[in-house]
N, C-alpha and C positions, 0 to 999 in steps of 0.2 A: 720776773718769773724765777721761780726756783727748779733746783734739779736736784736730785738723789737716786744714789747708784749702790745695789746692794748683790750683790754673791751669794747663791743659798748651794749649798754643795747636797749630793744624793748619793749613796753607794748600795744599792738595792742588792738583796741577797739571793736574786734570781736575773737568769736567762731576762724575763720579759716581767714589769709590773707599771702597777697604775698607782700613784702616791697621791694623796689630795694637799694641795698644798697651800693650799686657802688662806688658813694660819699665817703661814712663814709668810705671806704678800700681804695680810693684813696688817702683820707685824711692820710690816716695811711703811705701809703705806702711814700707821700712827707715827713711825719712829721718823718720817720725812716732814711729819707738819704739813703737809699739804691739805688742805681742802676742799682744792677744786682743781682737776686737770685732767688726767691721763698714767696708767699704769702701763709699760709694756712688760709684758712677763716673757720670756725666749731660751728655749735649749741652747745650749752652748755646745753642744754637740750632734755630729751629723747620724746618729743612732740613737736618738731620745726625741721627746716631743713635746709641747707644752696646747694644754688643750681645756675647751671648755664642753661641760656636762655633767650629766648629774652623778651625786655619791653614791651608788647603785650596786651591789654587790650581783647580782645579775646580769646588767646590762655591760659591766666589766668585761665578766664570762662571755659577752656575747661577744663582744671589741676581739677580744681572744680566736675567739673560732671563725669570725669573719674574716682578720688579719691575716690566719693561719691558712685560710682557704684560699687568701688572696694572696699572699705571699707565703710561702709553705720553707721554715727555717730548712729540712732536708727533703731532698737529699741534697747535699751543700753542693756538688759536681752538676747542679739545674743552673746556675750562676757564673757565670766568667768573670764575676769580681772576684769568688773566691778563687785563691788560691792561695796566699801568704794568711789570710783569716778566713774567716767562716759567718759572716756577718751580712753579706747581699742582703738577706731579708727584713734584715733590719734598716738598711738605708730605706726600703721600700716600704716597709709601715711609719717607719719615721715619711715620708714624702704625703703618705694617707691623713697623716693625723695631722702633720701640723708643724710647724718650728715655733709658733707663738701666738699669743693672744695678747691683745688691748682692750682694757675696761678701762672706764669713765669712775672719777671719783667724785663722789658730789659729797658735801657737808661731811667731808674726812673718811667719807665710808666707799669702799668699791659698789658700784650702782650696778648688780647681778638682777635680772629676772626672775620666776621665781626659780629654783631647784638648783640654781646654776652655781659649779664650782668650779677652783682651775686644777687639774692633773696635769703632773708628768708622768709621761709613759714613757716606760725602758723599755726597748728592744734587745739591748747587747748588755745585760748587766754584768753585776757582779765586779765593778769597778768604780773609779769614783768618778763623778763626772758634775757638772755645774748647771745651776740656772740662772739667769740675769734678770734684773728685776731695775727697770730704770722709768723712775716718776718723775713728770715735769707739771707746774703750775701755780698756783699762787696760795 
């Protein structure tokens, strides 16, 4: 069995965003030669998300104002984690969404249903921060 291990870094230029990142794990998954196994795609941070769903420029917006009702960024003094930062809400939509996703690679290709992509979602942007991306199989 094989293994490959890739690093995709993100430095979003907002508070909160959805990146599709399909690409950069497709990329990974040709550049491993793999065939047949398993992708796990995972935020490497405890403020970001890695998630599956469709490219949707709507349904985004909606991810937004659900997040936002569910975990509301202010007023930051609603949270007892702040106080050296200002980020509670973001651990908390990060918990919602996700830390990672595993697809199935079948004949070199990630095997998606249909519509389906993989995003990372920022909660605490505007810094740099990591995705892991580790294929195993033959």
């Amino acid at each position: 069995m094989k293994s490959y291990r890739k690093e995709l870094w993100f430095n979003a230029n907002s508070r909160r965003a959805y990146l599709n990142i399909t690409p950069e794990v497709e990329k990974c998954v040709s550049d491993s030669g793999i065939k047949e196994g398993l992708v796990l795609v995972n935020a490497m941070h405890i403020t970001a998300s890695v998630f599956i769903n469709d490219d949707e420029s709507g349904l985004h917006s909606d991810f937004e104002v659900w997040l936002e009702r569910l975990a509301p960024e202010k007023p930051h003094s609603q949270y007892r984690h702040n106080g050296f930062e200002d980020n509670a809400d973001a651990h908390l939509k990060r918990q919602i969404m996700g830390r990672e996703v595993t697809v199935a690679i079948t004949a070199g290709k990630l095997d998606f249903g249909p519509w389906e992509q993989i995003f990372y979602g920022e909660y605490d942007g505007m810094r740099r921060k990591r995705v892991l991306v580790k294929i195993i199989g033959e």
